[in-house]
C-alpha positions as CSV (number, residue, x, y, z in Angstrom):
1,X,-22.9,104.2,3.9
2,X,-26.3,102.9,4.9
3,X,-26.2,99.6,6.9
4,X,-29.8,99.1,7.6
5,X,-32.6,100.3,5.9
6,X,-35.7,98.0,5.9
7,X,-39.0,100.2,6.6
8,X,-42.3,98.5,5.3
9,X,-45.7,99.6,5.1
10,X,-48.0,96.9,7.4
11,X,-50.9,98.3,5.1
12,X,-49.4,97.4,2.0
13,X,-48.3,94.0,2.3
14,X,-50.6,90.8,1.7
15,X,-51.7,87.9,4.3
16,X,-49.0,86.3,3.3
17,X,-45.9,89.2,3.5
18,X,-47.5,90.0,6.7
19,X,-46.9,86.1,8.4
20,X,-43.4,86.2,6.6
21,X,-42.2,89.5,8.4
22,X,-43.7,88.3,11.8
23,X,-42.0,84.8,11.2
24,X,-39.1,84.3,13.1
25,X,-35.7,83.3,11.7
26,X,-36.2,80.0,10.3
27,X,-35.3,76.9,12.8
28,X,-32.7,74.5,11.1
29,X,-34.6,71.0,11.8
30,X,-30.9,69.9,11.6
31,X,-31.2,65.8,11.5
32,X,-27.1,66.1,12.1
33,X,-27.4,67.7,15.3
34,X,-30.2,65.2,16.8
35,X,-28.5,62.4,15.4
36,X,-25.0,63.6,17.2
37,X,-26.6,64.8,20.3
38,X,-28.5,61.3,20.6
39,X,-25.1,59.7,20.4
40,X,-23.3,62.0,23.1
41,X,-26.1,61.4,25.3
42,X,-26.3,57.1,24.8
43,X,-22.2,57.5,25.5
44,X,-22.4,59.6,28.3
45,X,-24.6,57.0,29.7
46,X,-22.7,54.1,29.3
47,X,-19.0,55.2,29.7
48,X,-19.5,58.2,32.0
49,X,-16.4,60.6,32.8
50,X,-14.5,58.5,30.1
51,X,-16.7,60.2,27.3
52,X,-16.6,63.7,29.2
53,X,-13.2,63.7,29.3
54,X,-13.0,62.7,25.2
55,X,-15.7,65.4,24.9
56,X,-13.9,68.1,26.6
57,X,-10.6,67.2,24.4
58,X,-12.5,67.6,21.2
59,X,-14.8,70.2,21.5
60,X,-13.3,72.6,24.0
61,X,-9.4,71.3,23.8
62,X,-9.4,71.5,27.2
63,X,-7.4,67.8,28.8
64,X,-10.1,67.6,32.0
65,X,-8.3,65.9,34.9
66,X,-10.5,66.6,37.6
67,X,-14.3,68.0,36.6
68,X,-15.3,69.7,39.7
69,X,-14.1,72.9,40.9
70,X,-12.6,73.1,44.3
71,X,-14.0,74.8,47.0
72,X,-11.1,76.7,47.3
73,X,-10.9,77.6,44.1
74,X,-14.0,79.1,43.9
75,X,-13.4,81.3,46.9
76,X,-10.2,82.1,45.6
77,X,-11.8,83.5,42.6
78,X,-13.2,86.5,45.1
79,X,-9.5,87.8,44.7
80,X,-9.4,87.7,40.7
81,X,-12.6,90.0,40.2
82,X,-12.6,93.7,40.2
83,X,-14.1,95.7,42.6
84,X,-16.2,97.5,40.6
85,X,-17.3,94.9,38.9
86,X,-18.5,92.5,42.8
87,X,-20.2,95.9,44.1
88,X,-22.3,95.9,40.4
89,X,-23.4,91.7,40.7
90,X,-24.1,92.4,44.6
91,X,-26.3,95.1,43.3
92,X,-27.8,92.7,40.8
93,X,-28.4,89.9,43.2
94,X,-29.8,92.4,46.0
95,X,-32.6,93.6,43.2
96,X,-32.6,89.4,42.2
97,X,-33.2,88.7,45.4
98,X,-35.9,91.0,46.4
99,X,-38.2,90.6,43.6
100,X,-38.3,86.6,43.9
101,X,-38.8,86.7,47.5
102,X,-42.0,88.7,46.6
103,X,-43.1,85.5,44.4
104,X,-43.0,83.4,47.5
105,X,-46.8,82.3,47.7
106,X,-49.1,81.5,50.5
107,X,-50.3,78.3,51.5
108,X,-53.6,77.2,51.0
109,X,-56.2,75.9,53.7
110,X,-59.6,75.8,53.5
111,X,-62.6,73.7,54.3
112,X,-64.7,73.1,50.9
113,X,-67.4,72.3,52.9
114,X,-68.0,71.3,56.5
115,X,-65.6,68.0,57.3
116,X,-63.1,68.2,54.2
117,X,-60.3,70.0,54.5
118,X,-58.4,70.6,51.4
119,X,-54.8,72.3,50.8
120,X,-52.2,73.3,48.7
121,X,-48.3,73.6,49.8
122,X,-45.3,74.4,48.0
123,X,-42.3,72.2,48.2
124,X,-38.5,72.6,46.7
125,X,-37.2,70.7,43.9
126,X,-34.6,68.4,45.4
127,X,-31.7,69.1,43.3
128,X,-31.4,71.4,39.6
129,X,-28.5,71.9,37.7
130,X,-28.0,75.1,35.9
131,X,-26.1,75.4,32.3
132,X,-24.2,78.3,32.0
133,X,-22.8,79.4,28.4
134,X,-19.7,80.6,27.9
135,X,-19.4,81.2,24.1
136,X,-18.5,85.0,23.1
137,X,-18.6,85.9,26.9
138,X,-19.1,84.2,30.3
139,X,-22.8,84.7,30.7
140,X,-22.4,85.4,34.8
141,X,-25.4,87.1,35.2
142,X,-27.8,83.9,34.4
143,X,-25.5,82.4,37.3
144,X,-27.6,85.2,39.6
145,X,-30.8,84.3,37.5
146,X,-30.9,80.6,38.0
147,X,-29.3,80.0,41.4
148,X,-30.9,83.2,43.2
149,X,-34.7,81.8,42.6
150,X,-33.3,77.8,43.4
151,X,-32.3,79.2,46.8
152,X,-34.7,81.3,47.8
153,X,-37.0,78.2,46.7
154,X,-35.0,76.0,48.9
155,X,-33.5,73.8,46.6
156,X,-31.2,71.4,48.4
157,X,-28.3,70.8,45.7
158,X,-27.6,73.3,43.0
159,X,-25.1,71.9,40.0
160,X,-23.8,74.2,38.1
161,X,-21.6,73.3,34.6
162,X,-20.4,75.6,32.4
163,X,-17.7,74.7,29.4
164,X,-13.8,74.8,30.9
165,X,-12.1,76.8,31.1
166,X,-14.9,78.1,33.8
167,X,-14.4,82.3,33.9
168,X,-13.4,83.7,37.3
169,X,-16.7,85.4,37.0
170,X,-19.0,82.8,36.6
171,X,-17.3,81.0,39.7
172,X,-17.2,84.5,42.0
173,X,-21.1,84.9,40.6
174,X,-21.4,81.0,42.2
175,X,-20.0,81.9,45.0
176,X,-21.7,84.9,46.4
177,X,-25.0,82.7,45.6
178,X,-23.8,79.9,47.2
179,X,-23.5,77.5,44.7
180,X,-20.9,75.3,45.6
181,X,-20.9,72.5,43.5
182,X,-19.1,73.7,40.1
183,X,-18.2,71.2,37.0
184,X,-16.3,72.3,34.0
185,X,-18.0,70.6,31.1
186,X,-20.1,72.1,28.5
187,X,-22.6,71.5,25.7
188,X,-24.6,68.1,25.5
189,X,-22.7,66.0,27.4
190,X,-23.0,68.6,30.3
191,X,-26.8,67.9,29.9
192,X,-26.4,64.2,29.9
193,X,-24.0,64.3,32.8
194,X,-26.9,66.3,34.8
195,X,-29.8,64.5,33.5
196,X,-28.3,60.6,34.0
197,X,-25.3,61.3,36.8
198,X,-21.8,60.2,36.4
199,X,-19.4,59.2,39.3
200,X,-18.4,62.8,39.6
201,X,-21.5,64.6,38.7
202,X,-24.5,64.0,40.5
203,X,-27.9,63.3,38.8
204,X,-30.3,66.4,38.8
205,X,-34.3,66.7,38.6
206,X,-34.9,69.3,36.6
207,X,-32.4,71.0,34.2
208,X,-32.5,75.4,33.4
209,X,-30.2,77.4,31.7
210,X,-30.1,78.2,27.6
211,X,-27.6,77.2,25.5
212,X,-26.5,76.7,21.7
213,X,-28.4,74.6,19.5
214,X,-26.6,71.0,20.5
215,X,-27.7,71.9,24.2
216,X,-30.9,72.7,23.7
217,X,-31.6,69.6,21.7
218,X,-30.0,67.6,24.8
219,X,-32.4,69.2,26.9
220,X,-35.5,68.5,24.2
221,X,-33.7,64.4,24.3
222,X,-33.2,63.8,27.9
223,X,-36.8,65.5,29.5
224,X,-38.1,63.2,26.7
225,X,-36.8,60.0,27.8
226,X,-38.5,57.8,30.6
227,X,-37.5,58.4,34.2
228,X,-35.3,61.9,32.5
229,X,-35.5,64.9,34.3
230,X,-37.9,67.9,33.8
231,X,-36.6,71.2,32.1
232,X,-37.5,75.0,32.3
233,X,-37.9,75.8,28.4
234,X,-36.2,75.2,25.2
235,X,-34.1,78.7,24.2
236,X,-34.8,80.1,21.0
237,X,-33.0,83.2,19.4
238,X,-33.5,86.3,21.3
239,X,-36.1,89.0,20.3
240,X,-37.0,92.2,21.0
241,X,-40.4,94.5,19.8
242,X,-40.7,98.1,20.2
243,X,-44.2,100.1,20.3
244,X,-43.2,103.4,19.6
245,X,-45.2,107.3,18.9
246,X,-43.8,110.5,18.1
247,X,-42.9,111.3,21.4
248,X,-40.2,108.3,21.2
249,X,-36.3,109.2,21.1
250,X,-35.1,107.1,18.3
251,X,-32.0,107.0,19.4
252,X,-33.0,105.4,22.2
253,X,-35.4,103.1,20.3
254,X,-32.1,102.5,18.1
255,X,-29.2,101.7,21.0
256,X,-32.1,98.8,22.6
257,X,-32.7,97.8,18.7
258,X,-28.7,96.9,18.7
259,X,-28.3,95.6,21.6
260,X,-30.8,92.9,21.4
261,X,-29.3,92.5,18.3
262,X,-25.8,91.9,19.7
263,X,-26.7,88.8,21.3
264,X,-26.5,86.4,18.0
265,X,-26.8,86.4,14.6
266,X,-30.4,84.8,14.5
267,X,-31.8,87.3,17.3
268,X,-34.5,89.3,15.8
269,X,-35.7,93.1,16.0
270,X,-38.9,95.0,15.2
271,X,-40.0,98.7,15.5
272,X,-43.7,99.2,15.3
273,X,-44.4,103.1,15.0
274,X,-46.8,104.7,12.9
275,X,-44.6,107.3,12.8
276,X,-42.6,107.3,9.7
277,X,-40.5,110.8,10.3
278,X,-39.4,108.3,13.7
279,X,-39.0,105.6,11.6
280,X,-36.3,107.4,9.1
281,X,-34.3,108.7,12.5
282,X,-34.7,105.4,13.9
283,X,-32.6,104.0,10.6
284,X,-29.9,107.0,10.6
285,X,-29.4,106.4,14.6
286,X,-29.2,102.3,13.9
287,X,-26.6,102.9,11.0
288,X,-24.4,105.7,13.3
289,X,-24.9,103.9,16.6
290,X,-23.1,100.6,14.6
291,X,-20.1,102.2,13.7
292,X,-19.2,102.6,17.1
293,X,-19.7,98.5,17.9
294,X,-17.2,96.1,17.9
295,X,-19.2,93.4,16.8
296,X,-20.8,95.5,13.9
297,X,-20.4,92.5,11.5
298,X,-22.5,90.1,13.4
299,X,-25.0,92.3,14.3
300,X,-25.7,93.2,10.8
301,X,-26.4,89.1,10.1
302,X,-29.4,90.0,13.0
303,X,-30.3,93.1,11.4
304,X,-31.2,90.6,8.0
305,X,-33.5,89.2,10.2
306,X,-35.2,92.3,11.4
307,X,-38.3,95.0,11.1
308,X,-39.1,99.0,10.9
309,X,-42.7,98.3,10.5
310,X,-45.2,101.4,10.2
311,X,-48.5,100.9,11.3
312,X,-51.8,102.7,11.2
313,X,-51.9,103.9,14.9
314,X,-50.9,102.5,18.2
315,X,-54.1,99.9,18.1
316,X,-52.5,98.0,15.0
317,X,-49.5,98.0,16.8
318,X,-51.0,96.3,19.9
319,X,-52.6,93.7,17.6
320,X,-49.6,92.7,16.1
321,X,-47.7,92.8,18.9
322,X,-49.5,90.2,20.4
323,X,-49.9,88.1,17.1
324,X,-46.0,87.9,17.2
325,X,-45.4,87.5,20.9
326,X,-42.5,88.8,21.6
327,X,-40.2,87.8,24.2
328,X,-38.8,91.3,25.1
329,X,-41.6,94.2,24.5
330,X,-40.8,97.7,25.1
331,X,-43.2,100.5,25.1
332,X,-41.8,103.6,24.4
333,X,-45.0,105.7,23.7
334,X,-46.1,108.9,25.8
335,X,-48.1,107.1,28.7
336,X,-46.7,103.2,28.3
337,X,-49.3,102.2,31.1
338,X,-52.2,103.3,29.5
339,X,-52.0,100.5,26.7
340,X,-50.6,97.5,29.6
341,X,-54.2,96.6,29.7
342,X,-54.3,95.7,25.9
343,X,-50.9,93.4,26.0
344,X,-51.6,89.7,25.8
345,X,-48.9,88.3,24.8
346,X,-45.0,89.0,26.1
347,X,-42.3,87.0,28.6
348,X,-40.8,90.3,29.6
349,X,-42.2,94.4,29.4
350,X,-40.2,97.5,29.6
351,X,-42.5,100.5,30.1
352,X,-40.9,104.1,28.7
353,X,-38.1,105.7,27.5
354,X,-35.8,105.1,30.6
355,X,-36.2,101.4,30.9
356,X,-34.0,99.9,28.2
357,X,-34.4,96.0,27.6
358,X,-30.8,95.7,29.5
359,X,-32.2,96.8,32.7
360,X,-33.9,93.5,33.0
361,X,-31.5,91.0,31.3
362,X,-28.9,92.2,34.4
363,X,-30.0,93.8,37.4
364,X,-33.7,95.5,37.6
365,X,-34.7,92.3,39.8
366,X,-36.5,90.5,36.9
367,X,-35.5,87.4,35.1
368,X,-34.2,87.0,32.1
369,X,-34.6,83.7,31.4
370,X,-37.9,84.2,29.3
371,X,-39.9,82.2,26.2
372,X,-39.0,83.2,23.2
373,X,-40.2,82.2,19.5
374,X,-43.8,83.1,20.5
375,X,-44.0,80.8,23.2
376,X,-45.3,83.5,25.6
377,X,-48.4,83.2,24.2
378,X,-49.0,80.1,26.3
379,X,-45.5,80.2,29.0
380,X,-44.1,82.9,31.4
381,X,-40.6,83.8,32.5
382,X,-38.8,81.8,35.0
383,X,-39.5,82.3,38.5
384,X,-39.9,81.1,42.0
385,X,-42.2,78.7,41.2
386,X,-40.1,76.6,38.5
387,X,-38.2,75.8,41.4
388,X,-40.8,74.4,43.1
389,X,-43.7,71.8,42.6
390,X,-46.9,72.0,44.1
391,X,-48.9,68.9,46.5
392,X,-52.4,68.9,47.5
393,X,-53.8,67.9,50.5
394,X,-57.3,66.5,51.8
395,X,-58.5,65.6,55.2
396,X,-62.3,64.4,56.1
397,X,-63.5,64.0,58.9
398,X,-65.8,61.1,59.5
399,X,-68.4,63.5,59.2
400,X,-67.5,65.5,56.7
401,X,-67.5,61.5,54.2
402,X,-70.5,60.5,55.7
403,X,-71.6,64.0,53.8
404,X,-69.7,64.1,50.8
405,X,-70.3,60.2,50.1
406,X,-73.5,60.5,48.5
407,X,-72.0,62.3,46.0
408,X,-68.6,60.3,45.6
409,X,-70.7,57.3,45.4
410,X,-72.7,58.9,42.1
411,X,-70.4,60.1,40.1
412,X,-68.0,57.0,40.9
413,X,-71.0,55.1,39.4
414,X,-71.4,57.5,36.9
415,X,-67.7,56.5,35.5
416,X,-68.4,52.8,36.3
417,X,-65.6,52.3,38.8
418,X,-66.5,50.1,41.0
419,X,-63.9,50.1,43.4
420,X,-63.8,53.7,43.8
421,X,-67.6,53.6,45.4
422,X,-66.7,50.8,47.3
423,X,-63.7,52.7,48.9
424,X,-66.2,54.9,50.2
425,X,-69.0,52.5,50.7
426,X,-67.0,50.3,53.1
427,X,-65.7,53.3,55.6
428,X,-69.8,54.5,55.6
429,X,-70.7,51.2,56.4
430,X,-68.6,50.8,59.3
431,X,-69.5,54.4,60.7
432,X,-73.1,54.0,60.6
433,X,-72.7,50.3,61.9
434,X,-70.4,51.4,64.6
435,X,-72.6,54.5,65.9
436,X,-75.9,51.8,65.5
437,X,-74.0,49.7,67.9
């Protein structure tokens, strides 16, 4: 029985069939959702831990006595994770770790002209929380994407809150990155809790981490709000785009299809090939490939959502590629480089047959918190620098106003400000009457 089965023609479809396939799945503007998350948020405010704690009862039926994890606890969790399983996120981290350190960028200090000195340093965020889900599974391995970068970045208090009951792996993945501030509450009132502060949880500056839709609506509510903190993106459904030739193993093609698939029911797929004896193997592989998955069902729900798209040649592939924007892009053609050049628009790109899109959402060293819904046609993935803000510097000499004020004194008359040209005027006037006396 066939399962999947949905190759189109790009040539043959109209304007309009065309923006409909590259449309994502359609975003509820649910006015429940805002309406409930805006109430969450104003409780969570005025009654603190007295609302988390009737948050936690009715949406994760989970009595909270005490909302932050113990130290001990969290060490303890060392002993309740397998071996196997600590050498593979001490892999992870080490590749984390190494590929954010590279971000770390220089300081800038240089004299635009002789007298003003002008520079540019790179200071840590004060204190983030992170969000960590923990729906179908405990998503430990943004714990290494989010804390690794905050660390290396200097941050000086990392939150973390993820729904209770916390998984031992999402508290052992803490622990090795030294996050040792834990809270188990989930969903919007988490993000309240870490945008406003209660008496147990501490009030945060900037807010990363995805989440389901009532999270990422908290987040859009409290960075909007004055004096609210910042965030790192709003999560969308996840999404992956193939550019495939003949040379491509579909079966390949077909496991990375599925498993972007397998992360939720509105996640989206494409295959761009113009290949259409690949594109027929491609569907066979998908259709015997999902009778060996567990969660078949709701992949299927993803697959509704989803592409085998044959194109003229690779060009056409590159141009739609980059109309749609995906956030995962893999290139499995015969010299992946070759085209890199010609790729605008993507958060995150696998290049050939041996780097499947779940190298990077674990342990390649790259992060896979990424835009998503054709954001990365104007954002980029989360690094180093999220975690950081930037503060410029000027220094003049006496010498070096007395030769750029002239020019301040122009252009702030230009713009009619006054006071601006006098704020220079005055400090002349005292130099040239000092060095006349």
């Amino acid at each position: 029985m066939k399962y999947f089965d949905k190759i189109i023609n790009w040539n043959e479809l109209n304007d309009n069939k065309k923006r409909s396939i590259l449309s994502r799945p359609i975003k509820k503007n649910n006015a429940s959702i805002k309406k409930k998350v805006h109430e969450i948020i104003r409780n969570v405010r005025i009654s603190g831990e007295k609302a988390l704690k009737e948050y936690s009862f009715l949406f994760d039926k989970v009595d909270v006595k005490d909302f932050e994890i113990s130290k001990e606890k969290i060490l303890f969790s060392s002993s309740r994770v397998n071996s196997s399983l600590k050498h593979a996120i001490e892999v992870a981290k080490k590749n984390i770790s190494y590929f954010h350190k590279a971000q770390i960028l220089s300081q800038v200090d240089i004299e635009t002209q002789d007298g003003v000195r002008c520079q540019q340093i790179h200071v840590p965020l004060n204190s983030v929380g992170i969000y960590i889900p923990s729906g179908v599974a405990p998503l430990f391995s943004t714990v290494l994407m989010l804390s690794i970068p905050a660390k290396i970045a200097g941050c000086k208090e990392i939150v973390l809150c993820s729904p209770p009951p916390i998984s031992e792996k999402i508290l052992y993945a803490a622990h090795i990155c030294g996050v040792n501030r834990v809270f188990q509450i989930g969903g919007a009132q988490a993000i309240a809790a870490m945008a406003f502060g209660t008496k147990a949880i501490p009030k945060v500056d900037k807010i990363f981490g995805p989440g389901n839709d009532y999270v990422t609506e908290a987040k859009l509510q409290v960075s909007s709000i004055f004096n609210g903190p910042a965030i790192d993106m709003l999560a969308g459904p996840s999404e992956l785009l193939i550019i495939s030739d003949q040379t491509s193993n579909p079966d390949f093609i077909a496991a990375d299809l599925l498993s972007q698939a397998e992360h939720g029911i509105s996640s989206q797929v494409i295959l761009l090939t113009s290949c259409s004896q690949l594109a027929k193997k491609v569907v066979m592989s998908v259709n015997e490939q999902l009778n060996n998955l567990s969660r078949s069902d709701e992949i299927l729900i993803a697959l509704k959502n989803s592409f085998i798209i044959l194109t003229k040649d690779i060009s056409q592939s590159i141009k739609i590629s980059n109309i749609y924007a995906p956030e995962h892009l893999s290139i499995q053609i015969k010299e992946p480089r070759s085209i890199l050049k010609k790729i605008l628009n993507a958060s995150s790109i696998f290049l050939g047959s041996w780097s499947p899109e779940s190298a990077g959402d674990y342990a390649s060293g790259t992060n896979h918190v990424l835009p998503t819904y054709g954001k990365s046609i104007s954002s980029s993935a989360l690094g180093l620098c999220d975690f950081q803000k930037r503060i410029l510097i000027q220094e003049l000499s006496s010498q070096g106003l007395v030769n750029l004020s002239n020019t301040l004194e122009i252009l702030s008359d230009a713009e009619k400000l006054e006071a601006h040209k006098n704020a220079v005027k005055i400090r002349v006037d005292f130099l040239r009457s000092k060095y006349e006396v």
